[in-house]
C-alpha positions as CSV (number, residue, x, y, z in Angstrom):
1,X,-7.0,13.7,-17.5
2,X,-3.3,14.1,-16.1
3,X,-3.3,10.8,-14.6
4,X,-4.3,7.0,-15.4
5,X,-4.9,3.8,-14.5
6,X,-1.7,2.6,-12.3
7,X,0.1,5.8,-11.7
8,X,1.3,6.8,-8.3
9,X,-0.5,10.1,-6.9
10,X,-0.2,12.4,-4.0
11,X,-3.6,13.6,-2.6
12,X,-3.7,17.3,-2.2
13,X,-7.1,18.0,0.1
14,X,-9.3,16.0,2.5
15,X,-9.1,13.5,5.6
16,X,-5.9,12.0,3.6
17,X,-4.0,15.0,2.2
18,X,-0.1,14.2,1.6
19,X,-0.4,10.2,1.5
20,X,0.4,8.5,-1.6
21,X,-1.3,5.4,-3.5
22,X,-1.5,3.9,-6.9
23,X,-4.6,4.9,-9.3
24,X,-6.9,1.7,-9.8
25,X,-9.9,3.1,-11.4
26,X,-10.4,6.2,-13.9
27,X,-13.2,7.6,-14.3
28,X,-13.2,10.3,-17.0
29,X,-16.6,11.2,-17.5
30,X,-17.0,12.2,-14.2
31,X,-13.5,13.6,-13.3
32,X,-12.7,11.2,-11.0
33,X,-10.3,8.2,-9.9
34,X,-10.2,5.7,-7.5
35,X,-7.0,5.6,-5.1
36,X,-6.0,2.5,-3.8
37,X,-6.6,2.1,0.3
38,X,-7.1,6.0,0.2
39,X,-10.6,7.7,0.5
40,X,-12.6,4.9,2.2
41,X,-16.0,5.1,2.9
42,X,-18.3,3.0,4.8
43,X,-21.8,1.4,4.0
44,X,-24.4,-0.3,5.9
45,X,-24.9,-3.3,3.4
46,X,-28.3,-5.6,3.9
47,X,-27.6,-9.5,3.8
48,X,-27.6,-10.6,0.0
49,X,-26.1,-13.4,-1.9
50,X,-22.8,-10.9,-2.3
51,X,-22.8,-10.4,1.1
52,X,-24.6,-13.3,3.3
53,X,-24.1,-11.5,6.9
54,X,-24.6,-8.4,5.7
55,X,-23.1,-5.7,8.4
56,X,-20.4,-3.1,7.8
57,X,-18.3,-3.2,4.0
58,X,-15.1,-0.7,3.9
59,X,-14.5,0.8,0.3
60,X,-12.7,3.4,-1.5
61,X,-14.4,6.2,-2.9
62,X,-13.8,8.0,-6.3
63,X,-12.2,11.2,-5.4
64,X,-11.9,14.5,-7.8
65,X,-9.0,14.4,-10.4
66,X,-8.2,18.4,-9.3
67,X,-7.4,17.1,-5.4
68,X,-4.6,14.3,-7.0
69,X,-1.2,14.9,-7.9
70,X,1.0,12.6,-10.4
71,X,4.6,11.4,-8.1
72,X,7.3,11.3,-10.9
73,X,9.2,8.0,-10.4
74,X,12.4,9.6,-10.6
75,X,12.4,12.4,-8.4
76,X,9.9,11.3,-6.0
77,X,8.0,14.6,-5.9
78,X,4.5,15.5,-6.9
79,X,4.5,17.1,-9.8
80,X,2.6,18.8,-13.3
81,X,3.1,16.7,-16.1
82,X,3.4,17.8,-19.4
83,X,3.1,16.0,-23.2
84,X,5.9,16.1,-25.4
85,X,6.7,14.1,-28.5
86,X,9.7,12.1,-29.1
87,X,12.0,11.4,-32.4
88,X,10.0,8.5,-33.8
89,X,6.4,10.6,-32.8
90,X,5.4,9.2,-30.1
91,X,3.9,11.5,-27.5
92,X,4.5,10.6,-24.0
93,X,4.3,12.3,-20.5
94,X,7.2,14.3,-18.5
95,X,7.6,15.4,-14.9
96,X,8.3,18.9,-15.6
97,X,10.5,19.1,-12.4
98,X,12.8,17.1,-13.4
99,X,12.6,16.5,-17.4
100,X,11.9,12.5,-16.6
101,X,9.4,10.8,-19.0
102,X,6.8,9.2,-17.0
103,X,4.9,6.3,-17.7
């Protein structure tokens, strides 16, 4: 997947198309992540020992890795990323608008 757990990603399709939040959940069997305040969904919820009133509960939803877009810290854009490796080996990720290693 071109994105984890606490990157920054612009949503590309859907009720929230062009607002931005941070990644809080990855789900890579399924092909999906969960964005932080973005994609919320609501559920009629029954009173349980979670939830002693019961009533309304506001969540986000995963939403499909193709409709995200990483946001390069240094340019501020969405953007592809791509993998490179560095002198001592390591690989990392780049913004490959800008050149900027990401992450």
């Amino acid at each position: 997947m071109h994105v984890k757990k606490g990157d920054t990603v612009s949503i590309l399709t859907g009720r929230d198309r062009g607002k931005r939040g941070q990644v809080i959940r990855s789900i890579p069997k399924r092909d999906r992540v969960v964005v932080e305040k973005l994609n919320l969904m609501k559920r009629h919820q029954r009173p349980s020992a979670e939830y002693p009133e019961g009533g309304i509960v506001t969540s986000e939803a995963p939403i499909h890795v193709s409709n995200v877009m990483l946001v390069c810290g240094s340019c501020d854009r969405p953007t592809r990323a791509g993998k490179k490796f560095l002198e001592d080996g390591s690989k990392v990720r780049y913004c490959k608008r800008c050149g900027a290693t990401i992450g």
